[in-house]
C-alpha positions in Angstrom: -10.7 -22.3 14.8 -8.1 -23.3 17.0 -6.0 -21.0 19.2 -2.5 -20.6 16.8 0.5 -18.8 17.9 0.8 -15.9 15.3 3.6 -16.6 13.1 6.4 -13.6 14.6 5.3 -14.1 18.7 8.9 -13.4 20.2 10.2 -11.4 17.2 11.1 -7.8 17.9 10.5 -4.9 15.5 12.0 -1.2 15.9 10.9 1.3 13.5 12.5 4.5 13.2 10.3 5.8 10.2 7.1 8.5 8.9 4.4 8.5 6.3 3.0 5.4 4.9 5.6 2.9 3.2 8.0 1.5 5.9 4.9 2.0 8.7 3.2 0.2 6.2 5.4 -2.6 6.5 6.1 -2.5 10.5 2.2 -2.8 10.7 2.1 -5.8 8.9 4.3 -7.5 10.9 2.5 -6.4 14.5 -0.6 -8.3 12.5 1.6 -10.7 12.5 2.6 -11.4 16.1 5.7 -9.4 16.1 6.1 -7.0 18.7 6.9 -3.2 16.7 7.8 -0.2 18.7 7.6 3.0 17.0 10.2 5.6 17.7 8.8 9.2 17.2 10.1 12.4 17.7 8.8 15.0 19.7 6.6 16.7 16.7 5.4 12.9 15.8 5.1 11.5 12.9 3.7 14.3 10.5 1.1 11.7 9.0 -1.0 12.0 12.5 -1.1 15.7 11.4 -1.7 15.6 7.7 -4.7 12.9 7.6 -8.3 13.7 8.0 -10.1 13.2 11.4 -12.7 14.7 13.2 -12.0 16.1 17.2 -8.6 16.5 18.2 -5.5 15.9 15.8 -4.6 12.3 17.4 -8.5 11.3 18.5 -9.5 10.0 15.4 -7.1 9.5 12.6 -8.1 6.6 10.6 -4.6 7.3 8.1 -2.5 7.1 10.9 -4.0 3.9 12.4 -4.1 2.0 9.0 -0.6 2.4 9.0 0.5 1.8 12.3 -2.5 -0.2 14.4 -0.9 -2.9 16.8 1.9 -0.9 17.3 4.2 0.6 20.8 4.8 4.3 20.6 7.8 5.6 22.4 8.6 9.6 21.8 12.8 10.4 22.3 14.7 13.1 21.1 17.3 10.9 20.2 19.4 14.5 19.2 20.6 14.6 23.2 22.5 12.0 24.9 20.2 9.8 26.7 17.8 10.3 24.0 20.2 8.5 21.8 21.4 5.8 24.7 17.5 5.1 25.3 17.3 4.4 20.9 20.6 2.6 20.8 19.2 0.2 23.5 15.9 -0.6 21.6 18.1 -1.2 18.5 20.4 -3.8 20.8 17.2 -6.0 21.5 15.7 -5.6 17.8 15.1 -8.4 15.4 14.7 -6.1 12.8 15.0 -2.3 12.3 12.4 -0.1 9.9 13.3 3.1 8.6 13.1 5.4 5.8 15.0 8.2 6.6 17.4 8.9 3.4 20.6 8.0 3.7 22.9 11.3 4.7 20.6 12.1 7.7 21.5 8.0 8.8 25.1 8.0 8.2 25.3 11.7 10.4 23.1 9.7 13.4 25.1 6.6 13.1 21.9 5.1 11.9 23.2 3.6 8.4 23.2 -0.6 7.8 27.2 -0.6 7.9 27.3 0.9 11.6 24.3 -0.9 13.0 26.0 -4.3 11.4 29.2 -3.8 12.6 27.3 -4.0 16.3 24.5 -6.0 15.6 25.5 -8.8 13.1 22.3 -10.4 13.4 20.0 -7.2 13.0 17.7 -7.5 9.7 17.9 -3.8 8.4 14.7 -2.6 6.3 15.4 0.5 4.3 12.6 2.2 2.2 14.0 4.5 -0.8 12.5 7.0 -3.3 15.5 5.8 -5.9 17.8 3.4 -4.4 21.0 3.3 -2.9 23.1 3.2 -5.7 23.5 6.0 -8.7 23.1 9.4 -9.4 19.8 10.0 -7.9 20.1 7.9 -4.7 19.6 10.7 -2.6 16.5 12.4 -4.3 13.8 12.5 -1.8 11.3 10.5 -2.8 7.2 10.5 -3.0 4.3 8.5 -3.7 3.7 10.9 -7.0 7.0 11.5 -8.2 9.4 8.3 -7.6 6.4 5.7 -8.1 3.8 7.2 -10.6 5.7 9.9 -13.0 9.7 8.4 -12.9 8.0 4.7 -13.0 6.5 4.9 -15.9 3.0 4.8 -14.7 1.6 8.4 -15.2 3.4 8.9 -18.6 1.8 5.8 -20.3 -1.3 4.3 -18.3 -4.1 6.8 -19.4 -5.8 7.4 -22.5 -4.2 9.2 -25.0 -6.6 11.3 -25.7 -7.2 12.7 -21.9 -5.0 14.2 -19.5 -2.4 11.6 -16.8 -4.8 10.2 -14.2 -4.8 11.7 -11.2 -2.6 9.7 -8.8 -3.7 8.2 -5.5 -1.9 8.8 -2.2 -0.6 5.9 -1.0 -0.8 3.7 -3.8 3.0 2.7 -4.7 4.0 3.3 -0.6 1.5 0.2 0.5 3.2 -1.8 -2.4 6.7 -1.0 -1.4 5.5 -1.7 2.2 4.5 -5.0 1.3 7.6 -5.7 -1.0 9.4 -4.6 2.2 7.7 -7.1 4.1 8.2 -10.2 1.8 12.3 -9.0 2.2 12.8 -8.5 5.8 11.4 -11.5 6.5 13.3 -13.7 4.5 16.5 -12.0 5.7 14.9 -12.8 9.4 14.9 -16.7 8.3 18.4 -16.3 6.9 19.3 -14.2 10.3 18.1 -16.9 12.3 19.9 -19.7 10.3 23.3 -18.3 10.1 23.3 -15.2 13.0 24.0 -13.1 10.1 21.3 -10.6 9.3 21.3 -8.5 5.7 20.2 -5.2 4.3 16.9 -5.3 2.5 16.1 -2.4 0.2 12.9 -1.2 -1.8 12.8 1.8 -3.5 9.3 3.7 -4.9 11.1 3.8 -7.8 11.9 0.2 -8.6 8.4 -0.8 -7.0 6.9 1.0 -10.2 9.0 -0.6 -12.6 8.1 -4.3 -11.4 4.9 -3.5 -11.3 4.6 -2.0 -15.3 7.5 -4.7 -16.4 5.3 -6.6 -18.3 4.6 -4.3 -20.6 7.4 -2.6 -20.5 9.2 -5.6 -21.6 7.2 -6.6 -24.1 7.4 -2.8 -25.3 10.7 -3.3 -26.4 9.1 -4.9 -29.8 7.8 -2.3 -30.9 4.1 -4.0 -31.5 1.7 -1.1 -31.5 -0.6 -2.8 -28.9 2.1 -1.9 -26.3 3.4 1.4 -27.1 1.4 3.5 -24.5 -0.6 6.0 -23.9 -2.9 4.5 -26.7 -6.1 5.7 -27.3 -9.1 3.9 -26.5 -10.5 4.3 -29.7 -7.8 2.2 -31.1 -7.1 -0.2 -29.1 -6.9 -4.1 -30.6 -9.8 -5.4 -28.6 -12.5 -2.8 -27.7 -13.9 -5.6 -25.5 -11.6 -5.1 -22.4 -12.4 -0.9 -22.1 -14.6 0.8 -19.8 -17.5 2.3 -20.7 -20.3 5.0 -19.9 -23.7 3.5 -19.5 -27.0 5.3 -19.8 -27.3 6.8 -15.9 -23.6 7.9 -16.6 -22.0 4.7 -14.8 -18.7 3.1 -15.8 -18.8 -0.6 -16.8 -15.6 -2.6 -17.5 -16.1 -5.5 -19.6 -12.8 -8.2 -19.9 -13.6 -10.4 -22.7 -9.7 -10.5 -23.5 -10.5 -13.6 -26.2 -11.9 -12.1 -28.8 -13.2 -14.4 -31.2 -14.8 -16.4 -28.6 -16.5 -13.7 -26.6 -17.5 -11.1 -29.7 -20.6 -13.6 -31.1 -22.3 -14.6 -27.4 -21.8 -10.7 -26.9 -23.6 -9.4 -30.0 -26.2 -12.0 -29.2 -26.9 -10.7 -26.1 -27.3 -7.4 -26.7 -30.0 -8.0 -29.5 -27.6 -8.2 -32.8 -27.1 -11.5 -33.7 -27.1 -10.2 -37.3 -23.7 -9.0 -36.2 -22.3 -12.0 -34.3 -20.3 -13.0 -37.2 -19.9 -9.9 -39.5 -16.8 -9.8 -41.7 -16.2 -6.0 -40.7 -15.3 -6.9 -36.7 -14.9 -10.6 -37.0 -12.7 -12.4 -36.4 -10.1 -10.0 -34.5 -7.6 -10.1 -37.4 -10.8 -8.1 -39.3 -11.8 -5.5 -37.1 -8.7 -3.6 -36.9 -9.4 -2.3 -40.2 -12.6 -1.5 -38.9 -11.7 -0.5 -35.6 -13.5 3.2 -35.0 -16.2 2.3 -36.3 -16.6 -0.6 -34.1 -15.8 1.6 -31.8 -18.3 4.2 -31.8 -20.8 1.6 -32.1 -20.0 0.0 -29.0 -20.0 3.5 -27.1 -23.4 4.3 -28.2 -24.7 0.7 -27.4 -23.2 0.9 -24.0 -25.2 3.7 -23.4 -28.8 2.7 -24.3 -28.9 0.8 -20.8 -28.3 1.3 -17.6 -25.7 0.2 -15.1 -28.6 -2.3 -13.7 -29.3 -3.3 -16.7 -25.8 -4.1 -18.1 -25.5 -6.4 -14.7 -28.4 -8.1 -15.2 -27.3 -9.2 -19.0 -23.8 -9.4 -18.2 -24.5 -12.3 -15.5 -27.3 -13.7 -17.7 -24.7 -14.9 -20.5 -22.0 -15.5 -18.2 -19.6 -12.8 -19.5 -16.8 -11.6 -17.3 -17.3 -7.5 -16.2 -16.7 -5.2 -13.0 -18.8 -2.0 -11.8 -15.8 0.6 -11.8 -16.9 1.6 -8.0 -16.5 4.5 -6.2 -15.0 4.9 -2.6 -19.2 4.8 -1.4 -19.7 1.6 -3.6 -16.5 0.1 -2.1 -17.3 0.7 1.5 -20.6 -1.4 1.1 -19.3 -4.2 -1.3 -20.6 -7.7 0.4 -17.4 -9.3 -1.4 -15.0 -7.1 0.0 -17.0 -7.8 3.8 -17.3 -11.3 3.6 -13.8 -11.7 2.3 -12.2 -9.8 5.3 -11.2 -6.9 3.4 -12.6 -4.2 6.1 -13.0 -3.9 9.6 -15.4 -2.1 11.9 -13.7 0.3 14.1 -15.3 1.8 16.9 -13.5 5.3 18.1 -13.6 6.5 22.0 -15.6 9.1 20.7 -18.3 6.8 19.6 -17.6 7.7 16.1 -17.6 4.2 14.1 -14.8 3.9 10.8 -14.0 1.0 8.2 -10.8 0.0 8.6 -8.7 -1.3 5.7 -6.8 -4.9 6.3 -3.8 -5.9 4.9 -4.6 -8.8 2.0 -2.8 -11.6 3.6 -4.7 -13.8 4.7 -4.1 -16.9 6.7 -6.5 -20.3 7.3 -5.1 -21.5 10.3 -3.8 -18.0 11.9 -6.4 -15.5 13.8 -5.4 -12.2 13.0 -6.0 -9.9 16.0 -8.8 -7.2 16.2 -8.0 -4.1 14.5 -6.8 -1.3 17.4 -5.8 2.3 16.7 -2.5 3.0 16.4 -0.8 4.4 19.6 -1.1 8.1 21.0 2.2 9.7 20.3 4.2 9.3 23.2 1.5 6.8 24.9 3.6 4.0 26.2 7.4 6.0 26.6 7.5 5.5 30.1 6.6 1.7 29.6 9.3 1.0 27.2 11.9 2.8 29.2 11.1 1.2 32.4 11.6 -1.9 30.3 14.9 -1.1 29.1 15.7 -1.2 32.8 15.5 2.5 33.8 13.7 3.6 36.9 10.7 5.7 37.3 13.3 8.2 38.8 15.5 9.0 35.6 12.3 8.2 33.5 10.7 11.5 35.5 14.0 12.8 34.6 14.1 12.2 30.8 10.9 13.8 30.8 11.9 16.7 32.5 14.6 17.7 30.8 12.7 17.0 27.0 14.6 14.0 26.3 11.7 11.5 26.5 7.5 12.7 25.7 4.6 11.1 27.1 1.7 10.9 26.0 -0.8 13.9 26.7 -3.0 13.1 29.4 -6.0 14.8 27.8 -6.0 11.6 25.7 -6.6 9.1 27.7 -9.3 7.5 27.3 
């Protein structure tokens, strides 16, 4: 492949943000050429702290770097005066500003879009949300768990009736509002560069969730029983598109969504072809009268082979099905290798990690190699001698605890 200028070379990115969403985002764009610093304050950004990681805090924090590899670190107190002048500066010579602080905290700092704009017409402003800007709970705090998975609708319905709400995954609904985020700012970039004029872009947890249930939350609204969740699995119209338990205690998901084409190769394949076109479960219109019963059969099939088994018969009649893997399986999928879903990390300590990637991928675009994200702190007297100070009131700054560096114990 051919040597490509990555799509945002030249393109500035400030982000003033924690956690996982808006990082999230700002990440994706430093994979994508643009050049993101990372304003921290003094206490960092409390995901380096909260992750797991083996030495010290900062050594080797595989959270922390998923959501902010490719990345500049500069540490201000931006509460003091040249703290702030040092942040203000950055924000002059940004293409785009990240954050997700909510919005009293911006307004108070002179942080909020209509400030910013009034200075910096052309700035693209990326705001991540728990609820929105607008309405009675605007400024709710927001998290993963609560604005995305319960208030969106997910953990009330998407979970069998008969069991208790999933248990909800950290970090789910931030990396989709991160990307959403993404898709935003840089249309308002394009725009920004067109007219000089940049735009607000906003993405709540809370809207995220909705978008991504809207399907059936839309077709809810007609009161068809298929779509009036929780449902119970022993219910459900088509017991061909369910999970199930296999003999060594494995869990198989078959997706044979048409019915009355699948049901007959099925039954044939798993030795009951005096089945394959019994009035009691076929066609689909029959079997809901039947449904349990069909049901219970199914379970107790399912579990007279094994997961190896199941594979082996699944591919052998070409029907559609997925191993429901665990984080072990996932890590060694070939697929998700070969398709340049993970990345080989080795740590200064020698320790070696699999790295997530973002899911973009591009043809004619090399992606650069997957670095840790920056020690907190680790390039602040870079970016301030860049901003034109000299060493002098740099050694100042630090001095007087309005500018960190990094600590030297981690260099590597």
């Amino acid at each position: 492949m051919s040597e490509v200028k990555r799509p945002l070379e030249g393109v500035k990115v400030l982000e003033l943000a924690t956690f996982i969403a808006a990082p999230c985002c700002a990440r994706f764009l430093a994979d994508l050429g643009a050049e993101v610093i990372k304003v921290e304050a003094p206490a960092g950004d409390p995901l380096r702290y909260t992750a797991v990681n083996e030495g010290r805090p900062q050594d080797q924090n595989t959270s922390y770097d998923l959501e902010n590899a490719g990345k500049t670190c500069v540490c201000l107190n931006t509460k003091t005066p040249a703290g702030r002048e040092a942040l203000e500066k950055l924000i002059a010579e940004a293409d785009i500003f990240i954050t997700n602080w909510r919005q009293n905290p911006l307004k108070k700092a002179g942080l909020d879009y209509e400030t910013l704009h009034a200075r910096y017409p052309k700035l693209v402003y990326g705001f991540v949300s728990g609820y929105g800007e607008k309405g009675p709970d605007k400024d709710l705090p927001g998290f993963d768990f609560t604005a995305f998975f319960a208030r969106g609708g997910i953990l009330g319905t998407l979970f069998d009736k008969d069991a208790l709400p999933m248990l909800t995954i950290a970090g789910f609904g931030d990396h989709q509002v991160g990307m959403y985020l993404a898709s935003g700012v840089l249309a308002a970039l394009y725009r920004a560069r067109e007219t000089g004029i940049g735009d607000r872009v906003v993405v709540s947890l809370f809207h995220s969730a909705i978008w991504d249930v809207s399907l059936l939350l839309q077709a809810s609204q007609y009161g068809d029983p298929t779509t009036q969740y929780p449902l119970s699995r022993r219910t459900l119209p088509n017991p061909l598109v369910v999970a199930h338990k296999t003999k060594d205690n494995k869990w198989l998901q078959i997706a044979m969504p048409q019915y009355n084409r699948h049901y007959p190769i099925f039954m044939n394949a798993i030795g009951h072809p005096e089945l394959a076109e019994d009035p009691r479960y076929y066609p689909q219109t029959n079997l809901q009268a039947n449904i349990e019963e069909f049901y219970d059969f199914l379970v107790a099939e399912m579990a007279s082979r094994t997961l190896d088994e199941w594979c082996k018969l699944m591919d052998a009649n070409d029907l559609p099905y997925a191993v429901a893997q665990t984080w072990d399986q996932l890590l060694v999928d070939k697929q998700a290798w070969a398709s340049g879903c993970f990345y080989e990390m080795e740590y200064s300590n020698g320790n070696k990690r699999t790295m997530v990637r973002p899911p973009v991928i591009f043809e004619e675009t090399e992606l650069p190699p997957y670095n840790r994200g920056p020690y907190l702190g680790e390039q602040t007297e870079l970016v301030l001698k860049n901003l034109g100070y000299t060493d002098e009131q740099v050694a100042a700054m630090i001095a007087a605890g309005e500018a960190v560096p990094m600590d030297p114990s981690l260099k590597d």
